[in-house]
C-alpha positions as CSV (number, residue, x, y, z in Angstrom):
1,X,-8.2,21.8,4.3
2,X,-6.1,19.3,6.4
3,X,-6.8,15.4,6.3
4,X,-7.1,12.1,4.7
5,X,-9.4,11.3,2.2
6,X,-10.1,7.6,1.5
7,X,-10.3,7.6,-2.2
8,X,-11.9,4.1,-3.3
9,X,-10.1,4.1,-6.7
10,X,-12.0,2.5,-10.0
11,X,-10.2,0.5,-12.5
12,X,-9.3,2.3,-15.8
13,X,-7.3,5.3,-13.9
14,X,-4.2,5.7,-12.6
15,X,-3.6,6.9,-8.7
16,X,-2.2,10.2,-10.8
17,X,-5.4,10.6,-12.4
18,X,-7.1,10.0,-8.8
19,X,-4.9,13.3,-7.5
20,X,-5.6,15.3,-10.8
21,X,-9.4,14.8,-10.0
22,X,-9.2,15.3,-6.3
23,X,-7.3,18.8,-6.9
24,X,-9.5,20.0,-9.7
25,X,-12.7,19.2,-7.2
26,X,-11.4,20.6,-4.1
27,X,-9.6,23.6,-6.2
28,X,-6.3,23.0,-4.2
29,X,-2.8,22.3,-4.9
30,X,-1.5,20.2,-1.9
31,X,-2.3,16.6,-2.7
32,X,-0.4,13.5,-2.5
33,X,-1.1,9.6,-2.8
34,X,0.2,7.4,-0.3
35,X,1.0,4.5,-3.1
36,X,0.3,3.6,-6.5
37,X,-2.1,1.9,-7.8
38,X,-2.1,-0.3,-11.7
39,X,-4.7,1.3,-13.6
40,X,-6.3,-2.0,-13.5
41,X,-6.7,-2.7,-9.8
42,X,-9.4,-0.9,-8.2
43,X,-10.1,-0.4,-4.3
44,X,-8.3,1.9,-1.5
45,X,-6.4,4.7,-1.7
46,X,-5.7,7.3,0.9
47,X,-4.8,10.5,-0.6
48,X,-3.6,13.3,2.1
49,X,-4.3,16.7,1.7
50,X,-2.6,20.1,2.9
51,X,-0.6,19.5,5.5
52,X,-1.5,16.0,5.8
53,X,0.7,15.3,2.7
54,X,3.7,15.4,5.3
55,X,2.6,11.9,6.3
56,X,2.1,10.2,3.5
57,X,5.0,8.0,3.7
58,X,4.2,6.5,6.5
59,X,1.0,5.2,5.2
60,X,2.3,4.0,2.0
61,X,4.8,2.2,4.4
62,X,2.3,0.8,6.5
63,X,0.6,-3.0,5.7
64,X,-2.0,-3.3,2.9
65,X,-4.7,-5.7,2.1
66,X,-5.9,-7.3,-1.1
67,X,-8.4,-9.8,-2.6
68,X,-7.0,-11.2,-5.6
69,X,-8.1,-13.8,-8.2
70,X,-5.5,-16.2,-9.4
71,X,-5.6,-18.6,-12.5
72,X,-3.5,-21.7,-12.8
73,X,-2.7,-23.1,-16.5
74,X,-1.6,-20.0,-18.0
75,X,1.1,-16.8,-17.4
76,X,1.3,-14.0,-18.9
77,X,4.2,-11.4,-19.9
78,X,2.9,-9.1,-17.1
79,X,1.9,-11.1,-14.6
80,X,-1.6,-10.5,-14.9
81,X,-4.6,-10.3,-17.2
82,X,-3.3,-7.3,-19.9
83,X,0.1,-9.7,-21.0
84,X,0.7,-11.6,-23.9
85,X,0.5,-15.1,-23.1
86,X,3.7,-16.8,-22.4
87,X,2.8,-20.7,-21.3
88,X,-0.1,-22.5,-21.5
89,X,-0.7,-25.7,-19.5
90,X,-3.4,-27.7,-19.5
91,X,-5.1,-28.8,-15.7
92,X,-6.5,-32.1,-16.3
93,X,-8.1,-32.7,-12.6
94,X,-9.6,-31.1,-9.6
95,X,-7.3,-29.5,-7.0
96,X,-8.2,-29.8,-3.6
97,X,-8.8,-27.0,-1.0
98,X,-6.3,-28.7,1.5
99,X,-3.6,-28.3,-1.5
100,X,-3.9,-25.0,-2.3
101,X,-3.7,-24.1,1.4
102,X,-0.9,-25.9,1.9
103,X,0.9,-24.1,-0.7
104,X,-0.5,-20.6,1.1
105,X,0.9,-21.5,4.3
106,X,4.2,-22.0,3.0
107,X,4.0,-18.6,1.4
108,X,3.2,-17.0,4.6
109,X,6.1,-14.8,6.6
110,X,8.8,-13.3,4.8
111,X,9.9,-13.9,1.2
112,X,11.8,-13.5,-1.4
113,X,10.2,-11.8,-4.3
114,X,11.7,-10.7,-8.2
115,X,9.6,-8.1,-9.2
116,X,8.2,-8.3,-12.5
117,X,9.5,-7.0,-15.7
118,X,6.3,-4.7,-16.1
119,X,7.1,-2.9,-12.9
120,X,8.0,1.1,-11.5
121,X,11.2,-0.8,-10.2
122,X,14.2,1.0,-11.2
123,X,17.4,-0.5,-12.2
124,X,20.2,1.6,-13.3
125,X,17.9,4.8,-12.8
126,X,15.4,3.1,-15.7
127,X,12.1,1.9,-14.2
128,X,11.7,-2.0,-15.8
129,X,9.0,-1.3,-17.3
130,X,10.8,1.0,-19.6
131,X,13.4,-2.0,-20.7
132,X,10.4,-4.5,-20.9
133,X,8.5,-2.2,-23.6
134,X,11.7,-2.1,-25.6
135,X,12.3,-5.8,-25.3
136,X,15.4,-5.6,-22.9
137,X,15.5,-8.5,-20.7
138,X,17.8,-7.0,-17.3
139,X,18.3,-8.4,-14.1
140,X,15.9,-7.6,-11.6
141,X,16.9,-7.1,-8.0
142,X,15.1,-9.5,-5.5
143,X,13.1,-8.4,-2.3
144,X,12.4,-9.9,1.2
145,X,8.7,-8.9,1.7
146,X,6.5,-10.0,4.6
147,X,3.4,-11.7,4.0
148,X,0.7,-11.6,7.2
149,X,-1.3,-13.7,6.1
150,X,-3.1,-15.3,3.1
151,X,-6.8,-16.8,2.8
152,X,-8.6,-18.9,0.2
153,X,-12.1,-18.1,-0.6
154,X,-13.2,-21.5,-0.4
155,X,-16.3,-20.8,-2.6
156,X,-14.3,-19.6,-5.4
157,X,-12.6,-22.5,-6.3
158,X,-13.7,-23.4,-10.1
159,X,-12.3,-25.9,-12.7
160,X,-13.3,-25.2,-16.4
161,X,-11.7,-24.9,-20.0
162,X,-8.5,-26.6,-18.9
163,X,-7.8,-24.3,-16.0
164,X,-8.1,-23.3,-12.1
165,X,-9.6,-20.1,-10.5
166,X,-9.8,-19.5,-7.3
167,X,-9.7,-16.2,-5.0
168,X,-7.3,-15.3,-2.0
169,X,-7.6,-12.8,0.8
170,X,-4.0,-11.4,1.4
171,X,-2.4,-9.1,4.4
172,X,1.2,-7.7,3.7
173,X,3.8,-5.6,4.0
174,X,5.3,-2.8,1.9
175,X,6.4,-3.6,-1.8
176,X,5.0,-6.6,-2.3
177,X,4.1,-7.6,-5.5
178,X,0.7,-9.4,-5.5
179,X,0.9,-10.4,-8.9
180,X,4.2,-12.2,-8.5
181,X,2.9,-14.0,-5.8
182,X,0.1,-15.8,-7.9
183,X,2.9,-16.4,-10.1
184,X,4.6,-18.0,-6.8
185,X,1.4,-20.4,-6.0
186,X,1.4,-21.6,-9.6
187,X,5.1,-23.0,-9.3
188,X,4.4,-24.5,-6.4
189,X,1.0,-26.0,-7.4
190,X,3.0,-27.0,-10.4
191,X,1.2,-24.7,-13.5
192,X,1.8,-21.7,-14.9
193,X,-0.5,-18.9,-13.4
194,X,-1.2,-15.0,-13.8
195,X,-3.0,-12.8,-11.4
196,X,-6.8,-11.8,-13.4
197,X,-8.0,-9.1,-11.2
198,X,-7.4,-7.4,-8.3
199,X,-8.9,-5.3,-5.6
200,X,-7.1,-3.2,-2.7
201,X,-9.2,-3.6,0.4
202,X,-7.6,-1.7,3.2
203,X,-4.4,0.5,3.6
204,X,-2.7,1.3,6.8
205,X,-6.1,1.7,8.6
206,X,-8.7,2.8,6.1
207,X,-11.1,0.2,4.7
208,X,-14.1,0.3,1.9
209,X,-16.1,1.7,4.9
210,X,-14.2,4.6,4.8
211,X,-13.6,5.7,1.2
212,X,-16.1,7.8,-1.7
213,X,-15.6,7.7,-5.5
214,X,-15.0,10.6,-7.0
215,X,-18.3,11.0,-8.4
216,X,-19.6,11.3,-4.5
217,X,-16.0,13.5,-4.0
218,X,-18.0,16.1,-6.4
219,X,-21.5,16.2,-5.0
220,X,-20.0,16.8,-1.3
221,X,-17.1,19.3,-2.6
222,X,-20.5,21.6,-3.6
223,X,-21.4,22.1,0.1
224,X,-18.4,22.8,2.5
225,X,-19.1,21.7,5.3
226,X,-20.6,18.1,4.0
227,X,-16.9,17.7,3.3
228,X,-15.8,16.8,7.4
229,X,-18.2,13.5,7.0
230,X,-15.4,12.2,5.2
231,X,-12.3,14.0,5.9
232,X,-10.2,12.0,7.8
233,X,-7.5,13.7,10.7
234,X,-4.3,13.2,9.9
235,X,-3.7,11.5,13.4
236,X,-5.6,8.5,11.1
237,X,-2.8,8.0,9.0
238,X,-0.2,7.8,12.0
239,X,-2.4,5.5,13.8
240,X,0.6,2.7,13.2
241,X,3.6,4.6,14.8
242,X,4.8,4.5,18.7
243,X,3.2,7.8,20.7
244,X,4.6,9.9,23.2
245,X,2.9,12.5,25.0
246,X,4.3,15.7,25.8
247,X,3.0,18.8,27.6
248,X,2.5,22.1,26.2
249,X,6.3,23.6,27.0
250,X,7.8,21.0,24.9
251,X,5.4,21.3,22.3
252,X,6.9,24.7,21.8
253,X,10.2,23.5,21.5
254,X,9.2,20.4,19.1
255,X,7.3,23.1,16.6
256,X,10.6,24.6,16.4
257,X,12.5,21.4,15.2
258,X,14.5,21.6,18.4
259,X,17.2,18.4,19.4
260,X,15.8,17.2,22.6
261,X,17.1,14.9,25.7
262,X,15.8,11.3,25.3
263,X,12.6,11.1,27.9
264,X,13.2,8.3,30.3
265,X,10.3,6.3,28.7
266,X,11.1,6.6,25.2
267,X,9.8,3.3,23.4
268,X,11.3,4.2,19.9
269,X,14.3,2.4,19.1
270,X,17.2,3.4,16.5
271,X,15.5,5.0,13.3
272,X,11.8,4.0,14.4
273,X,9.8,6.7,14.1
274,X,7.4,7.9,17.0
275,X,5.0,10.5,16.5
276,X,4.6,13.5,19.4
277,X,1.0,14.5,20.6
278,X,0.2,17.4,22.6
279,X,-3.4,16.1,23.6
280,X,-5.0,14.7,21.0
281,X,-2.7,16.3,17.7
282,X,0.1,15.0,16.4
283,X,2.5,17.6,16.6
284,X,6.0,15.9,14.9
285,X,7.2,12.9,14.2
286,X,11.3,12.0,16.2
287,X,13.4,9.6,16.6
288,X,16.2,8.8,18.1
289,X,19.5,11.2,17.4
290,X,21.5,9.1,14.7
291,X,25.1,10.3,16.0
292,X,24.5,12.1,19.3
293,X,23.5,9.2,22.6
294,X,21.2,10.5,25.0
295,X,18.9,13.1,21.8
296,X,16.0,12.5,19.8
297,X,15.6,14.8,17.0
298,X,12.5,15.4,14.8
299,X,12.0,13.8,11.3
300,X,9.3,15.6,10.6
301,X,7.5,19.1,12.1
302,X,3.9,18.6,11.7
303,X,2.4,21.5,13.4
304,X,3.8,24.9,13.1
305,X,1.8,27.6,15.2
């Protein structure tokens, strides 16, 4: 069994726990996320299977999507609703739509992010969160990440107990840290803030529209062939890279990993990946040689005959 299956993840597991699941139902050993998830956060997550788990870099590389609820007047340890509170600060009046947005646009394109101290970053071969439960306060490298774009939920918007809530719609790149961005707007607005929930609505190009639970995982595993309704082709999850089209003779020659001459209409430039159909399957993924002008030469073999 080789594909994609969009996994909508519920809060209270881990993406390991989602794998776990996904082997025991399907009874097989090849399968790999394409990304964490916080045990908190619920929404998508593609998990590839068989020989699909080749590719799952390049989805977990590829722009996500999030709806998130942020809450000015009060941080947290963590960044989010499971800390210790930290600062409290009380938000005497309303805050207009037009300032909020302000603040969003500003935080829109690439920026620089510090991951938080309750994070899988690793620093000195120790992920953060490691030093953070012992009480060791390190330095944490900082990150340019790209932000797409960010929208306020204009309905959301509520002022009660001495605090703000309101919800944002966010498109980004790889590594961001949605939680630190809340953080971000509540600086700039002025208050302390924390992240209080959050949902993952799309990665790479799978959506709510594609994904089952687990629960639904199980009643389809029982009947074989229900399972192609919602296995995805592994063409899916390259849907973001370059493609070049070759015939069948070179296909032969790219299943066997061979160095070949740079095609006269090669798009890819240095290190991009492009992936290499022969009709409609992806067959490998190239790019361009690193130390030899004039080669490509394969990343990855996707298809071995």
């Amino acid at each position: 069994m080789d594909g994609i299956l969009a996994i909508w993840k519920e809060a209270g597991m881990t993406s390991h726990d989602c794998v776990f699941k996904v082997r025991k139902i399907l009874r097989m050993k090849k399968v790999g996320h394409t990304g964490t998830l916080d045990p908190e956060v619920d929404g998508v997550l593609p998990i590839c299977l068989g020989r699909a788990t080749k590719i799952a870099e390049y989805i977990t590389d590829s722009g996500k999507s999030y709806r998130a609820q942020v809450v000015l007047g009060l941080s947290t340890t963590t960044e989010d609703a499971q800390g210790e509170t930290v600062e409290t600060k009380t938000v005497e009046n309303e805050m207009s739509e037009e300032t909020i947005e302000e603040v969003l646009r500003h935080l829109t394109g690439e920026i620089r992010q510090t991951p938080p101290m309750y994070s899988a970053v690793k620093v000195n071969g120790k992920r953060l969160y490691e030093y953070a439960r012992q009480g060791i306060e390190v330095e944490r490298p900082s990150r340019i990440v790209s932000i797409y774009d960010i929208r306020l939920d204009k309905n959301s918007l509520t002022h009660q107990n001495g605090t703000i809530t309101f919800t944002i719609d966010i498109d980004c790149g790889k590594g961001t840290y949605i939680r630190t961005l809340a953080v971000m707007i509540g600086e700039m607005l002025g208050y302390p803030a924390h992240m209080s929930s959050l949902t993952r609505t799309r990665s790479a190009s799978f959506g709510p529209e594609d994904c089952v639970t687990l629960s639904q995982l199980e009643e389809l595993a029982a009947e074989r062939d229900s399972m192609r309704t919602v296995l995805h082709p592994m063409e899916t999850g390259l849907i973001q890279l370059k493609k070049y089209f070759i015939n069948d003779t070179v296909a032969s020659r790219v299943k066997n990993g061979s160095v070949l001459p740079t095609p006269p209409d090669w798009s890819g430039s240095q290190n991009e990946p492009v992936a290499l159909y022969a009709e409609d399957r992806a067959v490998a993924i190239y790019h361009l040689h690193p130390s030899k002008e004039g080669l490509i030469k394969p990343v990855k073999v996707l298809w071995i005959d």
